[in-house]
C-alpha positions as CSV (number, residue, x, y, z in Angstrom):
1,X,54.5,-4.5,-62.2
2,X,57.2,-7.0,-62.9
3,X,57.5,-9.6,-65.0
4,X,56.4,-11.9,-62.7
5,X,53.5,-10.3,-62.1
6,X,52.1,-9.5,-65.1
7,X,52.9,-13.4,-66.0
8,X,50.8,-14.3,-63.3
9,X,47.9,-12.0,-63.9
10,X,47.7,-12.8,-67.3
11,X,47.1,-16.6,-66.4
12,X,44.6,-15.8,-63.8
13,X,42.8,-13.4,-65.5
14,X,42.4,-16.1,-68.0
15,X,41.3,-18.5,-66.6
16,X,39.1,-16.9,-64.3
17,X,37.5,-15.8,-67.7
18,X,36.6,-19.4,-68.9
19,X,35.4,-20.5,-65.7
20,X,33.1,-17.5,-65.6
21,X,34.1,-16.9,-61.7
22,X,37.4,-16.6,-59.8
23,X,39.6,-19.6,-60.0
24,X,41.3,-19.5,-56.5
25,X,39.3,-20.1,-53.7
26,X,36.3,-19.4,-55.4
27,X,33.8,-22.1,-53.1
28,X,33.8,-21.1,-49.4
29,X,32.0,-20.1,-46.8
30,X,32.5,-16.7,-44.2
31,X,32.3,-16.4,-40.6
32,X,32.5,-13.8,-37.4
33,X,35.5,-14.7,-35.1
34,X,37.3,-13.5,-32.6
35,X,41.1,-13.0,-32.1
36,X,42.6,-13.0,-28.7
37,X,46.4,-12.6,-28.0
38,X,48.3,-14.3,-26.0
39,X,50.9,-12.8,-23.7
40,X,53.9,-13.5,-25.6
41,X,52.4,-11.7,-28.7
42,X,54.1,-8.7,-27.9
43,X,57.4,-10.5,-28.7
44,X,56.3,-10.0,-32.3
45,X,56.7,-5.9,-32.3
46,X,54.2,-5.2,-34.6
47,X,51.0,-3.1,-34.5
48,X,49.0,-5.9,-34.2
49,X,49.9,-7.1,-31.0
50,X,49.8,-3.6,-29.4
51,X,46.2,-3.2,-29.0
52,X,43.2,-5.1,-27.3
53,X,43.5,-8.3,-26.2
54,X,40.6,-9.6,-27.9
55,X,39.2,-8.0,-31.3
56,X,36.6,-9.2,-33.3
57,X,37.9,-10.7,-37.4
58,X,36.6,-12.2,-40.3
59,X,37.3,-15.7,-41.3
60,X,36.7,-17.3,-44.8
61,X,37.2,-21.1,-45.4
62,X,37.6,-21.7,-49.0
63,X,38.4,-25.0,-51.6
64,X,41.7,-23.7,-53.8
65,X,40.3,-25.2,-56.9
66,X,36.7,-25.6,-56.3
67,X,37.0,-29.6,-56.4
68,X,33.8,-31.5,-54.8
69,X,33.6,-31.5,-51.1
70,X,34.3,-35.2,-51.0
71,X,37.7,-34.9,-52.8
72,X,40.6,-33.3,-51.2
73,X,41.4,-30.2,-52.4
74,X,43.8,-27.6,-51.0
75,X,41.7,-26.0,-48.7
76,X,42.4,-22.1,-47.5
77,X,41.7,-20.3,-44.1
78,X,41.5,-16.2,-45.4
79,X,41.7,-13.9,-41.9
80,X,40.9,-9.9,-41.5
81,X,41.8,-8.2,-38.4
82,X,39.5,-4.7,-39.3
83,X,41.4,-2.3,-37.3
84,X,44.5,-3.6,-36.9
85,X,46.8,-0.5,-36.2
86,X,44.6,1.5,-34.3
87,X,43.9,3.4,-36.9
88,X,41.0,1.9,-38.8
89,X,43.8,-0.3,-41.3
90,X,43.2,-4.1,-41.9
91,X,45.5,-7.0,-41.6
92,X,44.9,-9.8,-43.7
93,X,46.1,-13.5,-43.5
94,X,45.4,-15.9,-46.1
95,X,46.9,-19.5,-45.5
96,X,46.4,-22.9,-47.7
97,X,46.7,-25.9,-46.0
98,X,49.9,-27.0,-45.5
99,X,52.1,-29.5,-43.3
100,X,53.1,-29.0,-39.0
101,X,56.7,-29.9,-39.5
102,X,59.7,-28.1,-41.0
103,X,59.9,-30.1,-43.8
104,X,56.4,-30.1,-44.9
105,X,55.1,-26.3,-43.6
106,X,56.0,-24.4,-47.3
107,X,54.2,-27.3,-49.0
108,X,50.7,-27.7,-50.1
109,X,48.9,-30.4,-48.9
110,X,45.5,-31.3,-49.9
111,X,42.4,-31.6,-47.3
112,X,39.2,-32.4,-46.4
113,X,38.0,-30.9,-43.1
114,X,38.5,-27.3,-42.5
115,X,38.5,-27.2,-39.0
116,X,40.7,-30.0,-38.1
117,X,43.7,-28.7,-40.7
118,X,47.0,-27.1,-40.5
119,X,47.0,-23.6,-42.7
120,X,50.6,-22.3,-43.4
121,X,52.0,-18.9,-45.2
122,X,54.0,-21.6,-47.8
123,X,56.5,-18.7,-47.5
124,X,57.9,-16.0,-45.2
125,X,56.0,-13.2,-44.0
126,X,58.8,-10.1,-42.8
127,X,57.4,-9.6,-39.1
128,X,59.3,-7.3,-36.5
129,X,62.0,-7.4,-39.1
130,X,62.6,-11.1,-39.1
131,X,61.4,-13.5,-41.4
132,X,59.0,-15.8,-40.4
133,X,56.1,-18.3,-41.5
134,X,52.8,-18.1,-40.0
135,X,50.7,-20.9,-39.4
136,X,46.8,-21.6,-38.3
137,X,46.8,-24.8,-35.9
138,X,43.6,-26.6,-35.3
139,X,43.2,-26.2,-31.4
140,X,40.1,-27.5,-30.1
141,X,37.2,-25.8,-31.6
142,X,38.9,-23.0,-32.9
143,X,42.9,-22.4,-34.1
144,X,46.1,-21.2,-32.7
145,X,47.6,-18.4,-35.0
146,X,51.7,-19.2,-34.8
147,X,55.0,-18.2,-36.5
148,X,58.4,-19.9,-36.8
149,X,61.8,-19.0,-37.7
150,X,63.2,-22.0,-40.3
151,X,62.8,-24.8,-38.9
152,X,62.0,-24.0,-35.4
153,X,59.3,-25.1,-33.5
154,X,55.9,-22.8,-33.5
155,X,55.4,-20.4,-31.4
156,X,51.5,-19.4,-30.8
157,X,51.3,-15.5,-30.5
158,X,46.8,-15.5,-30.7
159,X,43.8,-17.9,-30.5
160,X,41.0,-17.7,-33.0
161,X,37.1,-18.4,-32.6
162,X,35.0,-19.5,-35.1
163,X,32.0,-17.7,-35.0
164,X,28.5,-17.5,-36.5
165,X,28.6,-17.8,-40.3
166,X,27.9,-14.4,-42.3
167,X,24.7,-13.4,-44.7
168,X,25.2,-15.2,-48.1
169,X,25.0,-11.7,-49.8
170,X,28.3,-10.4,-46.8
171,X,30.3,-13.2,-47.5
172,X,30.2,-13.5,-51.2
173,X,31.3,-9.6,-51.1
174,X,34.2,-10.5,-49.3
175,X,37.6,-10.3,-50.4
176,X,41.2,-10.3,-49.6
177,X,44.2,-9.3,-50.3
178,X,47.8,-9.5,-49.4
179,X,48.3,-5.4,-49.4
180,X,46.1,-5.5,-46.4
181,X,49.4,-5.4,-43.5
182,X,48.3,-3.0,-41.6
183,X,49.2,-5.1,-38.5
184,X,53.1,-5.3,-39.5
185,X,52.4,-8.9,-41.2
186,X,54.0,-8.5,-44.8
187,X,54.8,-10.8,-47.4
188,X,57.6,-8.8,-49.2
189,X,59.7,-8.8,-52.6
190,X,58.3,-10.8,-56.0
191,X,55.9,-12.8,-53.7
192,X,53.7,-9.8,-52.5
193,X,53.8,-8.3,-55.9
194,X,52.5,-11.9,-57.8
195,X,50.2,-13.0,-55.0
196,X,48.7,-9.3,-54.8
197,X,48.1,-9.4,-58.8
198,X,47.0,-13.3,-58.9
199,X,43.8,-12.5,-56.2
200,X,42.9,-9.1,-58.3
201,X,43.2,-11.3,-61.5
202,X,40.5,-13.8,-59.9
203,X,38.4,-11.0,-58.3
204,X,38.1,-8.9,-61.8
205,X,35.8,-11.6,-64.0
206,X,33.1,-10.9,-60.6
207,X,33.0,-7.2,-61.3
């Protein structure tokens, strides 16, 4: 692990220790979905977009630092596509709120409502060998899942559905992480290696 990394850890791990539970996106809530592609998808060139149209996910809505509901807090969207190659593998997304615009989409911006938010990557995810950020936009009662090159507009490539929320004891055995990329989504370099050991650090103080 790098130096980075074990930096990282070491904080998390921490703090995760006093609190007595995970410190990032500790308070949420899970739910069934369901992911549908839209014809451009296969523009992308990954995995993901080669199979069904439609496949059912997981989505988890989560506060960043456990703040009361009535403040803002940074709030995060966590997505799992189960068999996202074809071959049994996951993909995982996890987005914190963040702004639309170029300017504002690798910032963190601090909400209220999860379901009328914009989620973004922060930074670039390598898709289809390009680098691109990925984005949930509120759309209706559900979100469009988009990506975008710089500052280029965004470019929807699926449509999720919220569905029914899970069993208390499913969703607070749910987890994430950023090594999930089965689909071809992959956040590369220092960032996969200091997000991937900041949500184990979180996770271990619950096992």
């Amino acid at each position: 692990m790098s130096l980075l990394g074990r930096s990282v850890d070491i904080v998390v791990r921490a703090a995760s220790a006093v609190r007595g539970e995970r410190v990032i996106h500790a308070k949420g809530h899970a739910f069934s979905g369901e992911l549908t592609l839209l014809p451009d998808a296969s523009a992308l060139g990954v995995p993901l977009v080669r199979g069904p149209m439609n496949r059912p996910v997981l989505v988890r809505f989560s506060r960043g630092a456990g703040l009361p509901d009535a403040l803002p807090d940074v709030l995060g969207i966590a997505l799992r596509v189960p068999d996202a190659d074809g071959a049994g593998h996951p993909q995982d997304l996890m987005l914190s709120t963040g702004g639309g615009s170029p300017l504002l989409r690798r910032m963190l911006v601090p909400r209220r409502d999860y379901r009328t938010s914009t989620y973004t990557s922060l930074i670039s995810y390598e898709i289809g060998g390009r680098d691109l950020v990925v984005a949930a936009l509120p759309d209706g009662d559900g979100f469009l899942l988009a990506t975008a090159d710089g500052g280029s507009a965004w470019t929807p490539f699926a449509r999720l559905r919220v569905g029914e929320p899970l069993p208390e004891e499913q969703s607070s055995r749910l987890s994430f992480s950023v090594t999930n990329d089965a689909g071809g989504l992959r956040i590369g370099g220092r960032w996969r290696v200091a997000r991937a050991g900041a949500y184990d650090a979180a996770r271990s103080v619950e096992e």
